[in-house]
N, C-alpha and C positions, 0 to 999 in steps of 0.2 A: 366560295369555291374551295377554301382549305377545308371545311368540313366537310365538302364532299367528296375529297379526295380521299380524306382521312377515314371515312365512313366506308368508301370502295375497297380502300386499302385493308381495314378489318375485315371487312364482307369474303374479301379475295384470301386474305389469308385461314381465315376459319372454312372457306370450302375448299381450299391446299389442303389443310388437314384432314379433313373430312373423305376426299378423296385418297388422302395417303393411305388411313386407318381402314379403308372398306376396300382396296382394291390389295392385288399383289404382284411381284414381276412374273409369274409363271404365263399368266392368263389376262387379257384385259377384262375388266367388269361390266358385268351386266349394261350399264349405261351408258356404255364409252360411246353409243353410238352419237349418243345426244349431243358429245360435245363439238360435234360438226356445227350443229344450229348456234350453239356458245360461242364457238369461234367467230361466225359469220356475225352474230348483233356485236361480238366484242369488235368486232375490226370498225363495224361502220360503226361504232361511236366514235374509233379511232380516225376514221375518217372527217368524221362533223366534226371534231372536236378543230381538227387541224385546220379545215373550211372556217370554221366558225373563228378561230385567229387569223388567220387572213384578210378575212373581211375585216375582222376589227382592225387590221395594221391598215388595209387600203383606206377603209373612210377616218383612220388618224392623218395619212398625210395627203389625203383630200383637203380635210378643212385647213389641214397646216399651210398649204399651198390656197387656199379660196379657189376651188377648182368649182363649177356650178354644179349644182346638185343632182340636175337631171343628165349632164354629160355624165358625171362620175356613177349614178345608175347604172346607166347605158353601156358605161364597157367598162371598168375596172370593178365595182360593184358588180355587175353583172357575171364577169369571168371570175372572179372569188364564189358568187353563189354556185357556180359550175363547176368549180375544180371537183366536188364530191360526187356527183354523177361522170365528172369525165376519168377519174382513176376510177369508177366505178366497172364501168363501162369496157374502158382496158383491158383493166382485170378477165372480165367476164369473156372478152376477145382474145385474150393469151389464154386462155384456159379452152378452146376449142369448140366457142360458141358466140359464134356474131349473129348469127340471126337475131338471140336474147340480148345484143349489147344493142342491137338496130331496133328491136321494139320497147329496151328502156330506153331509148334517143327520144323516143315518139311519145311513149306515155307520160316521163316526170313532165315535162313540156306542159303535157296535156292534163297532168295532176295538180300543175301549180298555177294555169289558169282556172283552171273551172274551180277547184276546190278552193284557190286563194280566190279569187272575184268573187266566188257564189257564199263563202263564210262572210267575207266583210262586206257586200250589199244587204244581206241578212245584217249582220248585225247594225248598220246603216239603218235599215230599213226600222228595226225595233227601237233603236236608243237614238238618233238624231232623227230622222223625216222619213216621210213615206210618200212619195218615193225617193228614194235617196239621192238627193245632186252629186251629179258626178263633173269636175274640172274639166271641161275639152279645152284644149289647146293644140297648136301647131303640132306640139312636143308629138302628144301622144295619137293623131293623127296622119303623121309621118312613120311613126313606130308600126301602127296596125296596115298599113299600108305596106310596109313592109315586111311584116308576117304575111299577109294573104299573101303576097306575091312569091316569098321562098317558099312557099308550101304551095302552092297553083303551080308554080317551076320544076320542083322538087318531083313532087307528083309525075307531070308530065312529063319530064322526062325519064323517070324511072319508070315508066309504062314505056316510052318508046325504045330505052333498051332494054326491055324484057325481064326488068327489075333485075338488072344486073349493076353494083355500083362500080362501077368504071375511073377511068381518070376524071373524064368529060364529068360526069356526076361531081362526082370530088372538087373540079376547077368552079362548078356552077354554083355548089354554098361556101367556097373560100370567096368568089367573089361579091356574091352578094352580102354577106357578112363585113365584109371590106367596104362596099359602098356602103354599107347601114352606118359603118362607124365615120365615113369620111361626111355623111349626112348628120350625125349625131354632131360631128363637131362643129359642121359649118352651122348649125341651126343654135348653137349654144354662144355662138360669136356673134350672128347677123338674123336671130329670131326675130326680131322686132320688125326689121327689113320684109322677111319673108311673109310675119304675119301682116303687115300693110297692101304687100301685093296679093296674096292670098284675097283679104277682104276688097280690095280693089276690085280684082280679077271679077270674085260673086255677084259686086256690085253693078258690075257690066254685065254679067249674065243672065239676074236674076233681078226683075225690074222693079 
């Protein structure tokens, strides 16, 4: 990491000068427009960069603390991988444009399942088995259960108020996001429980 600071740091200072020597205070230069697009990759590195220590401080005093692994996914891993779409997002909403903050709500969501599932079944599929075993468990049938559901909700209700996001809107994913988490814990204390009656349950219904 200090050589690639060190290496930014050179990089950044030799185009300071470069920029000093070609431009002058009368007039901006030719390619001042550019450095709108500079600014914007420079910020969200600044952004990842900040994400990306967070997460490292969250799963340090996860394991510090032996908190379970798929709790600590589930919401503190999870709200660290989020902070950089949510100051994103912000941003893009103080700036006079929430339609663009509400269809990047939708699409990162939608970029980090398909493209995260669809890269490493693929690679699954090439370097371990074909077809690739995938782990079911309570864990992550409780979790997709819960996705379909806030988004069937979501949905449906934003069609019946005329896609307009309201408070009602607003109260219905704070609180499904609250039961995901009060689920996420109870199943990280009493999984074993749940998976017993789970399998019970099948067993009674499936002869």
């Amino acid at each position: 990491r200090a050589v690639a600071v060190g290496a930014a740091l050179t990089l950044g200072l030799l185009l300071a000068g470069a920029v000093h020597a070609s431009s002058k205070n009368a007039f901006p230069p030719s390619y001042f427009p550019y450095f709108c697009f500079l600014g914007f990759v420079v910020s969200m590195q600044w952004i990842y960069f900040i994400a990306d220590e967070i997460v490292a401080l969250i799963l340090d005093i996860g394991v510090a603390c032996h908190f379970d692994q798929v709790l600590l996914g589930a919401t503190l891993l999870a709200v660290g991988v989020g902070l950089q779409d949510l100051v994103t997002n912000l941003g893009i909403t103080r700036a006079g444009h929430p339609n663009m903050a509400a269809a990047a709500c939708i699409g990162s969501p939608i970029l980090n399942l398909l493209m995260g599932l669809g890269i490493s079944s693929t690679a699954g599929n090439l370097v371990v088995a074909s077809p690739f075993p995938l782990y079911r468990s309570i864990h992550i049938m409780v979790y997709m259960g819960f996705l379909l559901t806030s988004i069937a909700a979501a949905a449906a209700l934003m069609a019946w108020s005329r896609f307009r996001a309201g408070p009602g809107y607003a109260a219905l994913l704070l609180g499904l996001y609250l039961a995901f988490v009060v689920s996420v814990v109870l199943l990280a204390n009493f999984s074993e429980q749940v998976t017993a009656y789970a399998r019970l349950g099948l067993a009674r219904v499936v002869p």
